[in-house]
C-alpha positions as CSV (number, residue, x, y, z in Angstrom):
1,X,-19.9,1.4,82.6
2,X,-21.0,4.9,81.1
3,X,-17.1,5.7,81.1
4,X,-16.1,2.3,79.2
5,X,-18.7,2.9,76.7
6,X,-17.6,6.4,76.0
7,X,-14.1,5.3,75.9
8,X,-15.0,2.8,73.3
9,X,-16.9,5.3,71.7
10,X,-14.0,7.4,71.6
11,X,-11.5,5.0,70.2
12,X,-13.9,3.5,67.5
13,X,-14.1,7.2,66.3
14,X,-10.4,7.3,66.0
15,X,-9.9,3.9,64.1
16,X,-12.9,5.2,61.3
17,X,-10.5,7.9,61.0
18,X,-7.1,6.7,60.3
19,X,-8.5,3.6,58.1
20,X,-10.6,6.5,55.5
21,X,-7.1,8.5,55.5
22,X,-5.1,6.4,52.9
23,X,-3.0,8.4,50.5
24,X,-5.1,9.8,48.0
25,X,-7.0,11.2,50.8
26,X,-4.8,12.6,52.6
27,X,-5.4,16.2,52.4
28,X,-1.5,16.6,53.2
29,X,-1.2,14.7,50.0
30,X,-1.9,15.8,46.4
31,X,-4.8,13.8,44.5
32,X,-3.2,11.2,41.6
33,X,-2.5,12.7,38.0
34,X,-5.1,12.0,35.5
35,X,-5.1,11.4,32.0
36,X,-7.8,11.7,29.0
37,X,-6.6,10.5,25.7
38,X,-7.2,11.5,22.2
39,X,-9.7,9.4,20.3
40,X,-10.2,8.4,16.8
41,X,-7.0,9.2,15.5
42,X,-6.1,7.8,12.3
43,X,-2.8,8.3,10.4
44,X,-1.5,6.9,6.4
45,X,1.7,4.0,6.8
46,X,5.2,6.0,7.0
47,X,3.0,9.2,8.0
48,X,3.5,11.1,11.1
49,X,0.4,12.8,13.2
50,X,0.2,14.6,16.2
51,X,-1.8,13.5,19.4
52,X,-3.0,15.8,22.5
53,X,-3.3,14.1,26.0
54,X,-4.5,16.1,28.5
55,X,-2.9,15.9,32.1
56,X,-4.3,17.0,35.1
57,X,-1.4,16.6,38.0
58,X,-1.9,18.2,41.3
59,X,0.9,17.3,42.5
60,X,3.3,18.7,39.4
61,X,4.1,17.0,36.4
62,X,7.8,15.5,37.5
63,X,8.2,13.0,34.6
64,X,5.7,12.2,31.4
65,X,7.4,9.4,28.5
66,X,5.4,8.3,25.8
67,X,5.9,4.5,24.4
68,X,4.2,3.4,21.0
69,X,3.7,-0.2,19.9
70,X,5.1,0.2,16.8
71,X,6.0,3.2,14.7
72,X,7.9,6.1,16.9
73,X,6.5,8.4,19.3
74,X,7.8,11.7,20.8
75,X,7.0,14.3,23.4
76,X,7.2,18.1,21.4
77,X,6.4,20.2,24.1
78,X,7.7,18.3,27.7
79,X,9.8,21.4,28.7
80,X,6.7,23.5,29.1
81,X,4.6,21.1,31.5
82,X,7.4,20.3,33.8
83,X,6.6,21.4,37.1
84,X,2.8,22.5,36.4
85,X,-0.4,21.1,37.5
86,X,-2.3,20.9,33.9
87,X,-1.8,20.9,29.9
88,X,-1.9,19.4,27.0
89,X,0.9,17.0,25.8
90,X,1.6,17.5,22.1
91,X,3.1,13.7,21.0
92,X,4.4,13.1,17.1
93,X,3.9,9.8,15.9
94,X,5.0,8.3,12.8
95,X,3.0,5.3,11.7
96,X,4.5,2.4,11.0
97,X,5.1,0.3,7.3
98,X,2.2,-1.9,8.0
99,X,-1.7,-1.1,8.4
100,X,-3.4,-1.9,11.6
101,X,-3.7,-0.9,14.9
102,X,-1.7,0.6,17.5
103,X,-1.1,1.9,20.9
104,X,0.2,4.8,22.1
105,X,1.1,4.9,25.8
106,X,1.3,8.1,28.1
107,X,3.2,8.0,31.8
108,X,2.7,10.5,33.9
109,X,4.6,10.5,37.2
110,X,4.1,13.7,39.7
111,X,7.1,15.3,41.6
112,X,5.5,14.8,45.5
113,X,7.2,12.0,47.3
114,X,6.6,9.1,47.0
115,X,5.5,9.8,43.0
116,X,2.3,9.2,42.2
117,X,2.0,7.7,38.3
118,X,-1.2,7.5,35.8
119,X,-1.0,5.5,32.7
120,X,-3.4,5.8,30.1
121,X,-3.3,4.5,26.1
122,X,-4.6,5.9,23.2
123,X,-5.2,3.7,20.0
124,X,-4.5,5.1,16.5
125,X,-5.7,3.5,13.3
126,X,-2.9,3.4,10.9
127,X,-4.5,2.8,7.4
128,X,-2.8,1.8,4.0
129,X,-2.1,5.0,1.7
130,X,-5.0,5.5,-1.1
131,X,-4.2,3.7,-4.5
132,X,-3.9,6.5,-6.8
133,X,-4.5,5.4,-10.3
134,X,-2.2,7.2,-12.6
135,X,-3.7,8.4,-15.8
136,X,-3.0,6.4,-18.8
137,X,-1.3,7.5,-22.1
138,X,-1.4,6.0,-24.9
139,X,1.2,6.9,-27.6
140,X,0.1,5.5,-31.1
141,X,2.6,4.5,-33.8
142,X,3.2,7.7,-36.1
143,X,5.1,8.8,-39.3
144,X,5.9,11.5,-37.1
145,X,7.6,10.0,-34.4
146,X,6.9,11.1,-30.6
147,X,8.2,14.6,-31.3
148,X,10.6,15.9,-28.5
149,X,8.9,15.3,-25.3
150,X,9.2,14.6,-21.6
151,X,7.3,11.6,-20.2
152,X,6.6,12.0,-16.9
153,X,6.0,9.9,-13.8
154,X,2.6,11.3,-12.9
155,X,1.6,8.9,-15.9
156,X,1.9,5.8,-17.3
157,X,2.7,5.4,-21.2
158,X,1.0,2.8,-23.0
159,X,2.8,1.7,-26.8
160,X,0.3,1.0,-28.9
161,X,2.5,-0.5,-32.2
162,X,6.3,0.7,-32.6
163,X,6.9,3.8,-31.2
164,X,9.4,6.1,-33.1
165,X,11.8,8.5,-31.7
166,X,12.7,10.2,-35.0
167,X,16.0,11.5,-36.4
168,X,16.1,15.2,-34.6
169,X,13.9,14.7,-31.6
170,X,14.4,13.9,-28.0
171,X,12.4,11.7,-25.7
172,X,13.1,12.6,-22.1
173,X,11.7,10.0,-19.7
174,X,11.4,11.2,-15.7
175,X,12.7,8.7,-13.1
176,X,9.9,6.8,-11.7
177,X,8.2,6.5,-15.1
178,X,6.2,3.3,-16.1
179,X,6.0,2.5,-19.7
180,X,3.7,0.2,-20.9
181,X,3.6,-2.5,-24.4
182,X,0.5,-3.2,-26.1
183,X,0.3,-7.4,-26.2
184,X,0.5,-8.8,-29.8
185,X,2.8,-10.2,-32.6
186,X,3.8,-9.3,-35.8
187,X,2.1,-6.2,-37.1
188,X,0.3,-5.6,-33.9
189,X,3.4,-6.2,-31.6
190,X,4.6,-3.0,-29.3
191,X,8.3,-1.4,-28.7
192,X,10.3,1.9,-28.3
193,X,12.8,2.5,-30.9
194,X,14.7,5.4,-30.9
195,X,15.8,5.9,-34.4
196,X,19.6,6.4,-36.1
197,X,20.0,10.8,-35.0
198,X,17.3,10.3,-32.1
199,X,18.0,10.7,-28.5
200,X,16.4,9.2,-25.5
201,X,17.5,10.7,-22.1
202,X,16.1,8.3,-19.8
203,X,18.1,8.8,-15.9
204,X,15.8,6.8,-13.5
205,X,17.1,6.5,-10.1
206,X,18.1,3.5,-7.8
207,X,15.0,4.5,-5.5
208,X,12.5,5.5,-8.8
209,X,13.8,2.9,-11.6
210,X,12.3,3.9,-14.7
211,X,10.5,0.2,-15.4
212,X,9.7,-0.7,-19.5
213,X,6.9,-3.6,-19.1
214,X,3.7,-5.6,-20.6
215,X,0.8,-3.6,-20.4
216,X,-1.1,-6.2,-18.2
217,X,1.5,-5.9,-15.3
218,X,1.1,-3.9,-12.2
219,X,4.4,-3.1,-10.8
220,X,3.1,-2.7,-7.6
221,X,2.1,-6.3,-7.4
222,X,5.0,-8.9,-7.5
223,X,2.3,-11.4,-7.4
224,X,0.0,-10.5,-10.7
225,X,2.8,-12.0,-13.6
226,X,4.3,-14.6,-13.3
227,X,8.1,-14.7,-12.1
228,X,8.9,-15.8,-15.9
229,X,6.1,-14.5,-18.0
230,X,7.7,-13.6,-21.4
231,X,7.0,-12.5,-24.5
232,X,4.5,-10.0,-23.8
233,X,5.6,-7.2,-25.5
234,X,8.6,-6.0,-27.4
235,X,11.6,-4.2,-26.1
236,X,13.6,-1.0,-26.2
237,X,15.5,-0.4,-29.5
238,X,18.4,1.7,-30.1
239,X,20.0,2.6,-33.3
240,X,22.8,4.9,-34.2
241,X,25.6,5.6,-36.7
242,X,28.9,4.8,-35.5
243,X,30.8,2.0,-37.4
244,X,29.1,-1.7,-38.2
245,X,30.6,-5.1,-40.1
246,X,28.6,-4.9,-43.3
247,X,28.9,-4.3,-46.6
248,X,26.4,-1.3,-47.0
249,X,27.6,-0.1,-43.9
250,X,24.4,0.7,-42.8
251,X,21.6,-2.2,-42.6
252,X,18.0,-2.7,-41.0
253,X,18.2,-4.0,-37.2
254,X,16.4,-7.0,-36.5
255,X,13.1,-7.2,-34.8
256,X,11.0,-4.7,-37.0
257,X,9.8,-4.7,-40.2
258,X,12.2,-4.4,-42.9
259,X,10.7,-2.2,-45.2
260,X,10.5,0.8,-42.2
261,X,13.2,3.8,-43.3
262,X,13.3,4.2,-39.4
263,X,15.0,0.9,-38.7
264,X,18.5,1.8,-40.4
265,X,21.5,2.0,-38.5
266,X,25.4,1.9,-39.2
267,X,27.4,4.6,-40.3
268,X,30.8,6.3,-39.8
269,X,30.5,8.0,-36.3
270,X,32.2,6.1,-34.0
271,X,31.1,9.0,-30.8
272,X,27.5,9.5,-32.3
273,X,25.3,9.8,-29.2
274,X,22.1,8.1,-29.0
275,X,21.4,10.0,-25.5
276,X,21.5,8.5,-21.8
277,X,20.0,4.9,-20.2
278,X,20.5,4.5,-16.2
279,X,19.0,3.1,-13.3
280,X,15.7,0.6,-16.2
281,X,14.6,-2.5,-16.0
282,X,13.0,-4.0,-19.1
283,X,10.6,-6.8,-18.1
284,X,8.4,-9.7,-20.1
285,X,9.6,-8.6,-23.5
286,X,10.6,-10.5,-26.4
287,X,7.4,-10.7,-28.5
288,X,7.7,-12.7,-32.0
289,X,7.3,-10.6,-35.0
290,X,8.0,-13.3,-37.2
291,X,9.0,-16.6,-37.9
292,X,11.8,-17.1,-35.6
293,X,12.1,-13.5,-35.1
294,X,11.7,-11.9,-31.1
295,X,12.6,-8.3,-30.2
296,X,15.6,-8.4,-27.9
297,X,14.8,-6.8,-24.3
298,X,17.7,-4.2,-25.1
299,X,18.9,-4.0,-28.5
300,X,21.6,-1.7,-29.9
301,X,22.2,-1.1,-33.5
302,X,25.4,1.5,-34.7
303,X,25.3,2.6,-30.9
304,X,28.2,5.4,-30.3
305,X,30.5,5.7,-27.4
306,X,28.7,9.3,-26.8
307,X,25.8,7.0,-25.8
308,X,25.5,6.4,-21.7
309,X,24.3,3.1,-21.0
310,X,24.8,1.7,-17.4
311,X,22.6,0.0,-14.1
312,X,20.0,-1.7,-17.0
313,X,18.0,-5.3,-16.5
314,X,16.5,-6.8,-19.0
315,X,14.2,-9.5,-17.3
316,X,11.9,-12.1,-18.7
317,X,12.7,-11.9,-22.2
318,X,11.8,-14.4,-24.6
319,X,15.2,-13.7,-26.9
320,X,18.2,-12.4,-25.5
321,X,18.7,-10.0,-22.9
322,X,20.9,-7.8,-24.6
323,X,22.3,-7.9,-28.3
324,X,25.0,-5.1,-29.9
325,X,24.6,-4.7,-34.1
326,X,28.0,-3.2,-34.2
327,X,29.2,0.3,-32.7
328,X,31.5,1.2,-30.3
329,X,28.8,1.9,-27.3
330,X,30.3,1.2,-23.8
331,X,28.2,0.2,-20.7
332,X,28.3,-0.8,-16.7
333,X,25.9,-2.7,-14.8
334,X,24.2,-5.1,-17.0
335,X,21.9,-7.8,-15.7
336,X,20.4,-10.5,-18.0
337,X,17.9,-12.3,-15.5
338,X,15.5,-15.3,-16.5
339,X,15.5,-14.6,-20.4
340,X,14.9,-16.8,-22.8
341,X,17.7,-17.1,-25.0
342,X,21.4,-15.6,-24.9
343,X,22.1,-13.6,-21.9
344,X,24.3,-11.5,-24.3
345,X,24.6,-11.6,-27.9
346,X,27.0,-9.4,-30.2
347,X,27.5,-9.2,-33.5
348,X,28.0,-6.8,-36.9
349,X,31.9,-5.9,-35.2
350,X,31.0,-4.2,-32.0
351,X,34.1,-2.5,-30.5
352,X,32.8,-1.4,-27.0
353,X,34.3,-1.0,-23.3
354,X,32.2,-2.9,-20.9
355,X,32.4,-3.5,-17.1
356,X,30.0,-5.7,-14.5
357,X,28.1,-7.6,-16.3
358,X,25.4,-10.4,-15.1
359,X,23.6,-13.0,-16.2
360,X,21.2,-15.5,-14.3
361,X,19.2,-17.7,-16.1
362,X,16.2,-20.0,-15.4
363,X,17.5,-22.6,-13.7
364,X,16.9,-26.4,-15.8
365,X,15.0,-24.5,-18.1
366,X,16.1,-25.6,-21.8
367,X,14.8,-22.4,-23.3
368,X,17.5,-20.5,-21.8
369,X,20.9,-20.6,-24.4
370,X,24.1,-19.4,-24.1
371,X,25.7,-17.1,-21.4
372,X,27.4,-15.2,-24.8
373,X,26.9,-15.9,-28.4
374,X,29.6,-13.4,-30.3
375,X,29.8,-13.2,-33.7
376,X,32.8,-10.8,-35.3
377,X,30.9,-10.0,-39.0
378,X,27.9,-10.0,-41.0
379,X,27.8,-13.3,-43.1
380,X,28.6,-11.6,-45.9
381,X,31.3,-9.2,-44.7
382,X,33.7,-11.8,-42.7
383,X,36.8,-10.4,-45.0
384,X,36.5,-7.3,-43.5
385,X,39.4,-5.5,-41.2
386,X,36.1,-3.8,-38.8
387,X,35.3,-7.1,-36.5
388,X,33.8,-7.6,-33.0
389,X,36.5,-6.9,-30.2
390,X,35.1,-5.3,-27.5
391,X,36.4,-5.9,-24.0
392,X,34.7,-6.9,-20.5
393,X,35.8,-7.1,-17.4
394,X,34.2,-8.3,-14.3
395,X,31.0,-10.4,-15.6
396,X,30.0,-13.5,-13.5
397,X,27.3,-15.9,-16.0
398,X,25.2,-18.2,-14.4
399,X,24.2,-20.7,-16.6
400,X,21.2,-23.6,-16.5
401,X,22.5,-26.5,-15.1
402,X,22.5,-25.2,-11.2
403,X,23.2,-28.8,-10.1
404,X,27.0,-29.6,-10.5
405,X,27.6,-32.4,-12.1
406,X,24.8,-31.5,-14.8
407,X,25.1,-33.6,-17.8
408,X,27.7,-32.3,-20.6
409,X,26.7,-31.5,-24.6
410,X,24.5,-28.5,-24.3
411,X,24.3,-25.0,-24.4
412,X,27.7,-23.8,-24.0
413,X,28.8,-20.6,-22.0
414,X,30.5,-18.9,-24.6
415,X,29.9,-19.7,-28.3
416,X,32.3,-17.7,-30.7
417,X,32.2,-17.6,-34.2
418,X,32.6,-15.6,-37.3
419,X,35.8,-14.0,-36.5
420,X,34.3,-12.4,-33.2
421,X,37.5,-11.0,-31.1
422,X,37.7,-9.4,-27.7
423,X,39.2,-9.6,-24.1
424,X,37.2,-11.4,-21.0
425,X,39.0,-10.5,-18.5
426,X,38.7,-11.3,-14.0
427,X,35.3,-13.3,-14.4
428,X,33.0,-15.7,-13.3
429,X,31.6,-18.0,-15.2
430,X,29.3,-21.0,-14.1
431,X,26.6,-23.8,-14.1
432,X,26.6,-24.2,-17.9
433,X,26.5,-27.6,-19.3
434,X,29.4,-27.1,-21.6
435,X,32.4,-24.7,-21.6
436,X,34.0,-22.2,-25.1
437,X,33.0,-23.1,-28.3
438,X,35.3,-21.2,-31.1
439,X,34.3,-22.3,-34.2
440,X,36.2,-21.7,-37.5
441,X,33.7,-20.1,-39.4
442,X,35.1,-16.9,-41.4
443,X,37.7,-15.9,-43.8
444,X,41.2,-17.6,-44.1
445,X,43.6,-15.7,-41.0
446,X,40.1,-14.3,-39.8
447,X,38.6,-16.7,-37.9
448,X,37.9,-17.0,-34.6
449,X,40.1,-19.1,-34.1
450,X,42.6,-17.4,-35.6
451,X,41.9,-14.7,-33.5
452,X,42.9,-16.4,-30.4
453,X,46.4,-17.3,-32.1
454,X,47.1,-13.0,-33.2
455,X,45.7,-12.2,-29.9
456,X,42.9,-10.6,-31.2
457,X,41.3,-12.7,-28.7
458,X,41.9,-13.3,-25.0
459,X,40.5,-14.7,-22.1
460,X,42.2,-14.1,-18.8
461,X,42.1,-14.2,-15.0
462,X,38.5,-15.9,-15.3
463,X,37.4,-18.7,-12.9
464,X,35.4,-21.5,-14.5
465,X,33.6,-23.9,-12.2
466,X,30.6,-26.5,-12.6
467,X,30.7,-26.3,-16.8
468,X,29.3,-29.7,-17.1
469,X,31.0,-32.8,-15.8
470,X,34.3,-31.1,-16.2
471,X,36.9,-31.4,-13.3
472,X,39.9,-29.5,-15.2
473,X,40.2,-26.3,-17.3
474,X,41.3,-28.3,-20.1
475,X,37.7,-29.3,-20.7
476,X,36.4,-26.3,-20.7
477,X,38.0,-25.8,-24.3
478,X,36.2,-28.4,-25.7
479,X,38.8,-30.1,-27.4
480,X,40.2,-26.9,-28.8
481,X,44.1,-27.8,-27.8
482,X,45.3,-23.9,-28.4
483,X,42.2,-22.9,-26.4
484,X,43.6,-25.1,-23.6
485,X,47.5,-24.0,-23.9
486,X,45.7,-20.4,-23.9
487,X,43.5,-20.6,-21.0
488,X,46.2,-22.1,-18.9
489,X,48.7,-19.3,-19.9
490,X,46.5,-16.6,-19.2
491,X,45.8,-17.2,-15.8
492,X,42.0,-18.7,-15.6
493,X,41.6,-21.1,-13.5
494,X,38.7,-23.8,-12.2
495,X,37.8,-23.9,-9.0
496,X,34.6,-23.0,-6.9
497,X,34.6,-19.0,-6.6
498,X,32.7,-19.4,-3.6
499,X,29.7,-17.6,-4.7
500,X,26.9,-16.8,-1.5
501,X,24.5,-19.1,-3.1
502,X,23.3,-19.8,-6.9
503,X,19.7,-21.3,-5.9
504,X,16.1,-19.7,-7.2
505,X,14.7,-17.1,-4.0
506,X,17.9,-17.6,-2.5
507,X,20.1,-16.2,-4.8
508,X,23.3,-14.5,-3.8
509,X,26.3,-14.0,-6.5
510,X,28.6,-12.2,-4.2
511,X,31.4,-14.2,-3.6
512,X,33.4,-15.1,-0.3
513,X,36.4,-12.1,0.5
514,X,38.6,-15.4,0.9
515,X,37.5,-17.0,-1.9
516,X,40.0,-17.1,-5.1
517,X,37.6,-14.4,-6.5
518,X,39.9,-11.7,-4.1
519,X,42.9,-12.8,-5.9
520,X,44.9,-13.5,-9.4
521,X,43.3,-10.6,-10.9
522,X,44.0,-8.7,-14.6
523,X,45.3,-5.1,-14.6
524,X,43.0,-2.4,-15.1
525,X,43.3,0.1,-17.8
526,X,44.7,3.1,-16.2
527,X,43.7,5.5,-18.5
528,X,40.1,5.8,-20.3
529,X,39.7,3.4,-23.3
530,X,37.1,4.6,-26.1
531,X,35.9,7.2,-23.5
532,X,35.3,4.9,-20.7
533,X,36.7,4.8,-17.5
534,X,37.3,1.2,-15.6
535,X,36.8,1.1,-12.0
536,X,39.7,-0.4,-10.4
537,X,38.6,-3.2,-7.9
538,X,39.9,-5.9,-6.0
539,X,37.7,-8.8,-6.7
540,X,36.5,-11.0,-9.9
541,X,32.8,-11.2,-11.3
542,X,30.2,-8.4,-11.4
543,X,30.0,-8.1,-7.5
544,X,32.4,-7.1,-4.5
545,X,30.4,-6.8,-1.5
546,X,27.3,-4.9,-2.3
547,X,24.7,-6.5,-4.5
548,X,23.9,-3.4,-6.9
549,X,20.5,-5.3,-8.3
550,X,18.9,-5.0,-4.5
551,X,15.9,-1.8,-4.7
552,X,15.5,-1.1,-8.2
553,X,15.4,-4.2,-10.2
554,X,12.5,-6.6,-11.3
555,X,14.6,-9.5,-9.8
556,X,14.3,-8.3,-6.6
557,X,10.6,-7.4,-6.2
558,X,10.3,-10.9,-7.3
559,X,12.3,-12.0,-4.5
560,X,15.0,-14.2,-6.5
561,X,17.9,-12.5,-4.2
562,X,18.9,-14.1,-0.5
């Protein structure tokens, strides 16, 4: 009996042991790797920051990968822990766009077989960046004009009254710059004007736009305006002295009082250079200084072809989006978006070069006019031989009426009178509720009308589509029987151009690659014309397949686009 229980004694010994020896205790067997994570770390949106686990592997680091839950995450110093026991791991995160919190998550597996593993997560607070407010400048209306001077993007400008670049003196304004207009009509209404022998040299940047807006709006709130507030400050006005239809030669430019000296424009310098405008939106201009009188979000008086004009919007304005007082100023990527009358007005015998041109306005909205009023002289002047004829290729207008079918007898698409001339050329034009109107307003031969018939006027290689009622190009002359024989014989057609879509926050003008937009086009100039060089492309309208509005423009913060 003594030897059984002994036995038993023996055995029960045994079976303690083996069931306390499981792996981690197994003193053949190295203990699991450990982890401690950082704590409190806290890191901007976009920013990167560095966090230190510490590892503890007795059995050799064999693998460590890092995992975040959003953001990126990366190991910086892996090659020196591999195969130790301890250290630190060094891991570079990069937060996120968006605020809130997040994981980072450590593996550690050791190089005995079978591995052992430890997991272990830190969190990091990722924060929204400080709102630095920018200090404010106000620049106050004086005799003496702004001086020569750079405004810079560390600031934002506030015009209180009409701001004068003088004759002799250049405004440079930095890329990224906000510029502000005082609220008000008449006498205590805002604008830039850069007068006849002043320069503005204002290069903003498809990334840092140079923005020209009411003083009330923050532009780093879509939400705070509404999409088509107008009317709350003036507009950018640009005079110079190259050639104008009028009588003096030189006049006062609309939209500021009459009796200011600074105002004039006109002259006999067809290159005169007014400086450079790229990569600015103009938003919620268009404020009345009169009876019937609003500033124009862009408006050029006498401008020469020295002057660089290209990649402009003029959004939200409660007159038109852009309006040429004669010269021979050429321009590129225009966009006339939600204004309130014309999308583009000339006038006074302009004479430019002009490719990709815009316009979208507020859909149903009777407010919004003509996609082109273009007028060849002054009133007084329609005998002269100096007359609007500039050219444009490339422009796609999208009118009003965004339901086809839209009832005929308003607004039409392109109004012409007072011996305007010119060349539309491989363009889209649609959704207006009625099609050309030439009038025959202006001196006998002179006309507009006449125009057409000496070929000082031609439209060709345009599709027309959804002009009111309208099945047939025919109608879209408007009774005008030589208009019709001319549209036919030039190539224009009507039929759906197969834009992406035409509808408000869902907007998309580039058209289908095997739509009729890819085909039936107009020659290009091969050579420069008045200085400017055409872009050879392979599609009509403004747009092949990029959308050059997207990341700089007020239309797309407002999130009109698809």
């Amino acid at each position: 009996m003594k030897r059984f229980s002994y036995l038993f004694l023996i055995m029960a010994t045994l079976t303690v042991g083996f069931s306390a020896c499981d792996k981690d205790d197994d003193p053949t067997v190295a203990a699991r790797p450990t982890i401690t994570v950082p704590t409190g770390t806290t890191v901007q949106v976009g920013n990167e920051t560095t966090l230190a686990f510490s590892v503890n592997a007795p059995g050799n680091v064999k693998t460590i990968t890092v995992q975040a839950s959003a953001g990126t995450a990366s190991i910086t110093n892996l090659n020196d822990l591999t195969g130790k026991t301890s250290g630190t791991v060094n891991v570079a995160y990069t937060a996120p766009a968006t605020a809130g919190s997040q994981t980072i998550t450590l593996t550690v597996n050791d190089a005995q077989s079978p591995s052992l593993t430890a997991t272990e997560a830190a969190t990091v607070s990722v924060t929204e960046a400080p709102v630095v407010e920018k200090p404010i400048v106000e620049v106050l209306n004086s005799a003496n004009g702004t001086g020569t001077v750079t405004w810079t993007a560390d600031n934002i400008y506030i015009l209180r009254g009409f701001v004068y670049v003088n004759d002799g003196q250049t405004l440079t304004i930095e890329a990224g710059t906000v510029v502000k207009g005082q609220p008000g009509q008449g006498a205590g209404a805002s604008a830039l004007i850069i007068a006849r022998g002043g320069k503005i040299m204002a290069v903003g940047t498809e990334e840092n736009p140079i923005i020209f807006t009411a003083e009330d709006d923050d532009t780093e709130d879509p939400d705070d305006l509404a999409v088509n507030a107008r009317g709350l400050w003036g507009g950018l006005i640009v005079l110079g002295k190259a050639p104008i239809n009028h009588v003096a030669t030189q006049t006062i430019i609309e939209g500021i009082p009459e009796t200011e000296a600074r105002g004039i424009y006109g002259g006999n310098v067809a290159d005169d250079n007014s400086g450079k405008l790229k990569y600015i939106s103009i938003r919620h201009g268009g404020t009345l200084i009169g009876a019937a009188n609003e500033i124009n979000g862009l408006t050029m008086g006498g401008v020469g072809s020295g002057t660089e004009i290209s990649y402009i919007e003029v959004y939200g304005n409660d007159d038109d989006g852009f309006e040429w007082f004669g010269g021979t100023v050429n321009t590129s990527y225009l966009a006339s978006i939600y204004n309130q009358d014309d999308a583009f007005d000339w006038d006074f015998g302009y004479r430019g070069q002009n490719q990709f041109w815009f316009a979208y306005q507020v859909p149903d909205f009777a407010g919004s006019d003509r996609g082109m009023e273009l007028d060849g002289a002054h009133s007084d002047n329609l005998g002269s031989d100096v007359f609007s004829q500039p050219t444009v290729f490339n422009m796609t207008l999208i009118g009003t009426a965004t339901q086809l079918g839209a009832t005929p007898g308003g607004a039409p698409a392109i109004f012409m009178t007072e011996g305007n001339g010119g060349f539309i050329r491989n363009s889209i034009i649609t959704q207006f509720r009625s099609g050309i109107n030439l009038t025959d307003v202006g001196a006998p031969g002179k006309n507009t009308r006449d125009r057409l018939e000496n070929g000082e006027l031609v439209f060709s290689n345009n599709i027309f589509w959804s002009i009111g009622a309208y099945t047939t190009l025919d109608q879209v002359a408007e009774g005008l029987a030589p208009l019709a024989t001319h549209l036919t014989a030039n190539a224009n057609t009507y039929e759906n151009p197969a834009l992406g879509g035409i509808a408000v926050n869902a907007l998309n003008p580039i058209p289908a690659t095997t739509g009729p937009a890819y085909s039936g086009l107009a020659a290009y100039p091969a050579a420069p014309v008045n200085g400017f060089t055409y872009e050879t492309v392979t599609y009509k309208g403004a747009f092949g397949s990029n959308n050059w509005l997207i990341g700089w423009t007020a239309a797309d913060a407002y999130g009109l686009f698809e």
